[in-house]
N, CA, C and O atoms as a GROMACS GRO file, in nm:
protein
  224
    1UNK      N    1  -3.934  -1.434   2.281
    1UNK     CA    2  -4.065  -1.401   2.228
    1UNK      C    3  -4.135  -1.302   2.320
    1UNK      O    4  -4.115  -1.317   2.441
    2UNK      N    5  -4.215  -1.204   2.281
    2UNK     CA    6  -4.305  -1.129   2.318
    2UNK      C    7  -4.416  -1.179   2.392
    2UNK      O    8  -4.478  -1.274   2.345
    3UNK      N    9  -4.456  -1.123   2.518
    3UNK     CA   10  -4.588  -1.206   2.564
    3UNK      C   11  -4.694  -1.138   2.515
    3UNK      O   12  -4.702  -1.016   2.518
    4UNK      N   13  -4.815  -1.247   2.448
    4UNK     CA   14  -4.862  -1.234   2.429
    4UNK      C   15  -5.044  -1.207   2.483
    4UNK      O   16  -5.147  -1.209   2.416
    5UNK      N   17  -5.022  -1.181   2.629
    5UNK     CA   18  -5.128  -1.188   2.751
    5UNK      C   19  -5.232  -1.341   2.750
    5UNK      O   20  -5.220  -1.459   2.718
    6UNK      N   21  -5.335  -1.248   2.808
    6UNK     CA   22  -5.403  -1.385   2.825
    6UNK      C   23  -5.440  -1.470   2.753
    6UNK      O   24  -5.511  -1.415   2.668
    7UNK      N   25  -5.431  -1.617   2.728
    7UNK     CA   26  -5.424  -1.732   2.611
    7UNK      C   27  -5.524  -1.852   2.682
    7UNK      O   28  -5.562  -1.954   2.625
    8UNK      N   29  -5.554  -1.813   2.822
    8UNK     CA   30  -5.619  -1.962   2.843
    8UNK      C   31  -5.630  -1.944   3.019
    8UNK      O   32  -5.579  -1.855   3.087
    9UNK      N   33  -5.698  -2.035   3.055
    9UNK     CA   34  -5.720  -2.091   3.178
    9UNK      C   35  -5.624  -2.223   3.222
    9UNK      O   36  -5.563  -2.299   3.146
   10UNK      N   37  -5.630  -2.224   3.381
   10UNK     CA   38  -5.583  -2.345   3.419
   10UNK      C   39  -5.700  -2.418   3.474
   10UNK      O   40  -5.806  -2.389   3.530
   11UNK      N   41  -5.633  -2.529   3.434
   11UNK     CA   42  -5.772  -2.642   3.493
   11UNK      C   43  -5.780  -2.652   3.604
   11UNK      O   44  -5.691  -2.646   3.690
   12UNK      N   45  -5.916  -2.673   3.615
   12UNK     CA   46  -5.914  -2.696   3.799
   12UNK      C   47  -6.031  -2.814   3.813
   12UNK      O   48  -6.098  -2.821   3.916
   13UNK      N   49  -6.050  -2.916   3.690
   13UNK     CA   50  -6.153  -3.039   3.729
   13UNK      C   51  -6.054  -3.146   3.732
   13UNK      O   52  -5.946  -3.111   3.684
   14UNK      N   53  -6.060  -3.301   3.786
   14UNK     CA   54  -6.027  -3.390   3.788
   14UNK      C   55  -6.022  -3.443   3.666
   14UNK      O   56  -5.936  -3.522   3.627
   15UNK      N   57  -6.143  -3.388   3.586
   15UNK     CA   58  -6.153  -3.441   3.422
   15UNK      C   59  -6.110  -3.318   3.344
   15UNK      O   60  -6.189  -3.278   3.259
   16UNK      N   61  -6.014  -3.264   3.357
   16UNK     CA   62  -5.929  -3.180   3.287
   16UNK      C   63  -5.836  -3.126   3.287
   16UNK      O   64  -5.792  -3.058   3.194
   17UNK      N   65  -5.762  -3.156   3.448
   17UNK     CA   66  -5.646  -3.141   3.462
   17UNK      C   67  -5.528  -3.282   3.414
   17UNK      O   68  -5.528  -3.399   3.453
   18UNK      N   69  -5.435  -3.210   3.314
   18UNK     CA   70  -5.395  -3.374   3.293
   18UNK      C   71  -5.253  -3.394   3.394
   18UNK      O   72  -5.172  -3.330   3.462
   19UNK      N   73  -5.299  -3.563   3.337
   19UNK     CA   74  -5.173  -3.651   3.516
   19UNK      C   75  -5.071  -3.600   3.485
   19UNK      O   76  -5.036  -3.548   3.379
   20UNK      N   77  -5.004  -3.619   3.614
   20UNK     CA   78  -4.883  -3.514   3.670
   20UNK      C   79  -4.846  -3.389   3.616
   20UNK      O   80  -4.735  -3.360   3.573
   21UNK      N   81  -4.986  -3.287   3.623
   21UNK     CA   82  -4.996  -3.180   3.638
   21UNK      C   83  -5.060  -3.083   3.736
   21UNK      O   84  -5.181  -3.105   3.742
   22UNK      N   85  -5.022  -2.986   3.812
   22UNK     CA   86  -5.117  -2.925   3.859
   22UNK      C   87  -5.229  -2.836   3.847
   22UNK      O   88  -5.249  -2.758   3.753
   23UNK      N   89  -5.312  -2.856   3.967
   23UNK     CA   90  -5.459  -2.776   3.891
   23UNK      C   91  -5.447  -2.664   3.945
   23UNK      O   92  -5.353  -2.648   4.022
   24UNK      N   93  -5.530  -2.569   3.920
   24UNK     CA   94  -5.534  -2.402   3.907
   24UNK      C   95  -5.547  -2.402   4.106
   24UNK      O   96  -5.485  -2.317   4.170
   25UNK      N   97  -5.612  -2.481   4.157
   25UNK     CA   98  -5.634  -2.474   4.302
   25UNK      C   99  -5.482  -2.526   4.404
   25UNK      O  100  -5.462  -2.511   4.524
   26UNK      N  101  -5.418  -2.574   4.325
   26UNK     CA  102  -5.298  -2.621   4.347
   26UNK      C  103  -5.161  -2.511   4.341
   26UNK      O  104  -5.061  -2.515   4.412
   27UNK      N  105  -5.192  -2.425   4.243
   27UNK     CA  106  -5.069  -2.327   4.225
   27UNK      C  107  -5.151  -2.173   4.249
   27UNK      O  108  -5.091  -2.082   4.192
   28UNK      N  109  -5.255  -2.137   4.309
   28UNK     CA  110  -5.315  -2.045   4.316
   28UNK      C  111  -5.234  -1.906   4.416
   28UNK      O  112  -5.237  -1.784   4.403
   29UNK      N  113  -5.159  -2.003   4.523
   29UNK     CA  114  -5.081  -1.919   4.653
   29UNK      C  115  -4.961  -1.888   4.603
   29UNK      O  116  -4.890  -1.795   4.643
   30UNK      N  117  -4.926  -1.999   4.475
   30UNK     CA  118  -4.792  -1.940   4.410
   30UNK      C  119  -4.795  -1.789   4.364
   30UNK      O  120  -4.682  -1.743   4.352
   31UNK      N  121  -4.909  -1.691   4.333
   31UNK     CA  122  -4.831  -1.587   4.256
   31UNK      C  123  -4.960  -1.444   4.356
   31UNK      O  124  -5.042  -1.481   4.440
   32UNK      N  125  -4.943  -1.310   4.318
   32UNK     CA  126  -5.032  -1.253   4.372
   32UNK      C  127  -5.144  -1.238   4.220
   32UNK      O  128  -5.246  -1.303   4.200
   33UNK      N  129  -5.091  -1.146   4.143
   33UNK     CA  130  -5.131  -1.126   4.080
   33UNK      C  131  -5.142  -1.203   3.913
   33UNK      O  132  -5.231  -1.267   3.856
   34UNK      N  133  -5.056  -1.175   3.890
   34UNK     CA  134  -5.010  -1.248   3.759
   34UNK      C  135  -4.909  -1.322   3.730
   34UNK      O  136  -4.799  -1.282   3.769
   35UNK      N  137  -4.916  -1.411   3.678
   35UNK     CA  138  -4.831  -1.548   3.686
   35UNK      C  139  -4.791  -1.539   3.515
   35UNK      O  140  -4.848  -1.467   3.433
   36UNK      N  141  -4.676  -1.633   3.488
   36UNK     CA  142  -4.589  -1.603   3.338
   36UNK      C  143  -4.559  -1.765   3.334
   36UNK      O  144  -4.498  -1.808   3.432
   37UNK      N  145  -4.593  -1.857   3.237
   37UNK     CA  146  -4.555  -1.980   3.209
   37UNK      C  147  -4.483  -2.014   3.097
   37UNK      O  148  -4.520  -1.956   2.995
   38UNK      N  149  -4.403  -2.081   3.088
   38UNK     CA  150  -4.376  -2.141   2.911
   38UNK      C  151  -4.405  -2.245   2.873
   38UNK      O  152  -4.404  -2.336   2.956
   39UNK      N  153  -4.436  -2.269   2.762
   39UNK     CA  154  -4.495  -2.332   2.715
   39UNK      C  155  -4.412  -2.506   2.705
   39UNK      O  156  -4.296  -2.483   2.672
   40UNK      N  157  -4.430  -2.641   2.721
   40UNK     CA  158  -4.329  -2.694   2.727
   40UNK      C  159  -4.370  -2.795   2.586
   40UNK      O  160  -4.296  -2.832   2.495
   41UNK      N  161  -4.515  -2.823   2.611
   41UNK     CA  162  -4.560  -2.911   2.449
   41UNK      C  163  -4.733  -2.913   2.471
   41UNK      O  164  -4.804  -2.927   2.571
   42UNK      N  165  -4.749  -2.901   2.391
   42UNK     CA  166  -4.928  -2.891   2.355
   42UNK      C  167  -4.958  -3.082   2.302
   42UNK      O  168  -4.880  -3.149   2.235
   43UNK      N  169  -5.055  -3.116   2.344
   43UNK     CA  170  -5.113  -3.234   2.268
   43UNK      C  171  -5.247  -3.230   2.273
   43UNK      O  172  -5.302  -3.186   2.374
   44UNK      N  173  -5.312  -3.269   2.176
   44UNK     CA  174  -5.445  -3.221   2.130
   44UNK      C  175  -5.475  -3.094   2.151
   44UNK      O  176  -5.443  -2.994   2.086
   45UNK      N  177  -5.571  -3.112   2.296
   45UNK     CA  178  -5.667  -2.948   2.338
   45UNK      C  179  -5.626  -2.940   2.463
   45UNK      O  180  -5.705  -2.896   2.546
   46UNK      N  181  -5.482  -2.983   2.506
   46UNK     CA  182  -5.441  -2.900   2.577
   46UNK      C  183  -5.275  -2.882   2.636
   46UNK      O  184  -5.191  -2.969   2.620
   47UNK      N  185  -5.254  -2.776   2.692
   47UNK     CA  186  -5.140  -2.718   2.650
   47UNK      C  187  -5.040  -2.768   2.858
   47UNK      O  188  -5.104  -2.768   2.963
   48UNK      N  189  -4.921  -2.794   2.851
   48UNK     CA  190  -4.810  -2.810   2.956
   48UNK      C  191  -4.723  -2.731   2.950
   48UNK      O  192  -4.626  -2.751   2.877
   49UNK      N  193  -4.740  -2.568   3.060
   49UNK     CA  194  -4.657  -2.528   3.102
   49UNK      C  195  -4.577  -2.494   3.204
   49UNK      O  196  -4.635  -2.516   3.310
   50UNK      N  197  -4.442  -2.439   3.225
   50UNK     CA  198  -4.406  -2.473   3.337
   50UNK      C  199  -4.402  -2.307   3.374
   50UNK      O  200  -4.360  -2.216   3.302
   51UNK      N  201  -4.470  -2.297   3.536
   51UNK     CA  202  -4.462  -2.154   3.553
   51UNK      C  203  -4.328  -2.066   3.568
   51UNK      O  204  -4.240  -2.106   3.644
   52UNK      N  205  -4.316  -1.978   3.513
   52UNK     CA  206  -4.189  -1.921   3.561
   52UNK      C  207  -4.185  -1.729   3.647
   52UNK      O  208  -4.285  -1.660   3.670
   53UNK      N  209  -4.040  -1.693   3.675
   53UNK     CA  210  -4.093  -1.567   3.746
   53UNK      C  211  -4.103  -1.499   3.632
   53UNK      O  212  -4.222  -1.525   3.611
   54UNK      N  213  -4.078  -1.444   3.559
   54UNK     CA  214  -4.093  -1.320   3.435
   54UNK      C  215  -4.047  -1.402   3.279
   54UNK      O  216  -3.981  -1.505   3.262
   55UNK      N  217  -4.105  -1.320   3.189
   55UNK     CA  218  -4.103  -1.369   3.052
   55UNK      C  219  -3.992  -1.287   2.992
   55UNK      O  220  -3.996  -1.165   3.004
   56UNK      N  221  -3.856  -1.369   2.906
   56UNK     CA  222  -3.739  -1.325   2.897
   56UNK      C  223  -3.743  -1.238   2.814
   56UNK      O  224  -3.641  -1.176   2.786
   0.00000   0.00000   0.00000
C-alpha cells in the first residue's frame, strides 16, 4: 500500500495511551525526523501500530 502521510498522533497521556503500548515520550529518540508504522488492529478510537524503518 501507498503511504498515505499524516493520519494521527501518538499518545502521550496516561489516559490515552493504551496498556502495553508506548507513549509518544517513550519512542521520541527512536527516529529523527519521520517515523513509518503499520498498522496492526484498530479498536474503537484507537489505532496499534508497530513502528517500522520504511513503508514497503
Amino acid at each position: 500500500l501507498e503511504s498515505v502521510g499524516k493520519v494521527g498522533y501518538v499518545a502521550n497521556s496516561t489516559h490515552t495511551v493504551a496498556r502495553g503500548t508506548k507513549s509518544a515520550g517513550r519512542i521520541y529518540d527512536q527516529f529523527e525526523e519521520t517515523i513509518y508504522c503499520e498498522v496492526a488492529f484498530i479498536v474503537k478510537d484507537t489505532v496499534i501500530a508497530k513502528i517500522i524503518d520504511s513503508p514497503m
